[in-house]
N, C-alpha and C positions, 0 to 999 in steps of 0.2 A: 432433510439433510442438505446444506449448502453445496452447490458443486465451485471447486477452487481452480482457476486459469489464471496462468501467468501471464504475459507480454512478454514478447522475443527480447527488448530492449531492459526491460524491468532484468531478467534470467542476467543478459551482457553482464550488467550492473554489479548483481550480487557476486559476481563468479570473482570480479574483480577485486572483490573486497578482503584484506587480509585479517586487520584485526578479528579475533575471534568474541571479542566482547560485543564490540560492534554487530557483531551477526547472533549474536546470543538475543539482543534486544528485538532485532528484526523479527526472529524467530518467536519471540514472546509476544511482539504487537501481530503479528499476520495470526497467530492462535485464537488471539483476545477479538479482531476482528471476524474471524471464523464465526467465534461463539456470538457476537452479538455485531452484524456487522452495520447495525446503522449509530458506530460509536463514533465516528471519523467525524470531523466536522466537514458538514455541506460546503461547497466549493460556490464562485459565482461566477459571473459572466462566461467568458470564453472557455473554463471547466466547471460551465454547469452539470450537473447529476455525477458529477464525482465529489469523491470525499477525500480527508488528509488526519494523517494522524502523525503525531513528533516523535521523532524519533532524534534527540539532541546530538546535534547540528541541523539534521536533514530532515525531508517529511517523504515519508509515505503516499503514493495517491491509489489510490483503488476507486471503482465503478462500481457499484452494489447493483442488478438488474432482481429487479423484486420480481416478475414476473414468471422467468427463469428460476428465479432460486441460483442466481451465478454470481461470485464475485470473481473479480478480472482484477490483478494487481500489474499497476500501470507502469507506474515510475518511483523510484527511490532518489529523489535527489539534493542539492544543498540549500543549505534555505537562501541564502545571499545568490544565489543562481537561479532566481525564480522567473 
């Protein structure tokens, strides 16, 4: 079984968020990562071994630690803010 950690900053983020559609999808893609979490696309350079997955507007980044068995959700943020 995956173990699931948030980021302090990631938590900030969501709390802040009101639309509730908006949080309906987060909550369907952080699931969908659960069950298979090397779905994200690989990241490069400066966030190498993180991954991203869309969430329209914004993207997802999480850390998948294969060794651990941990995924670490990092930052929710906009994609024109990269």
């Amino acid at each position: 079984m995956v173990t699931v950690a948030y980021d302090q900053h990631f938590e900030d983020v969501i709390k802040k968020i009101k639309n509730e559609d908006l949080k309906e999808k987060i909550k369907k893609q952080i699931r969908k990562i659960v069950g298979d979490p090397e779905v994200g696309k690989p990241m490069r350079y400066i966030r190498k071994d993180t991954r991203e997955v869309r969430i329209q507007p914004y993207r997802l980044s999480y850390i998948y630690l294969k060794n651990q068995d941990k995924i670490v959700f990092l930052e929710l943020y906009h994609k024109d803010k990269q």
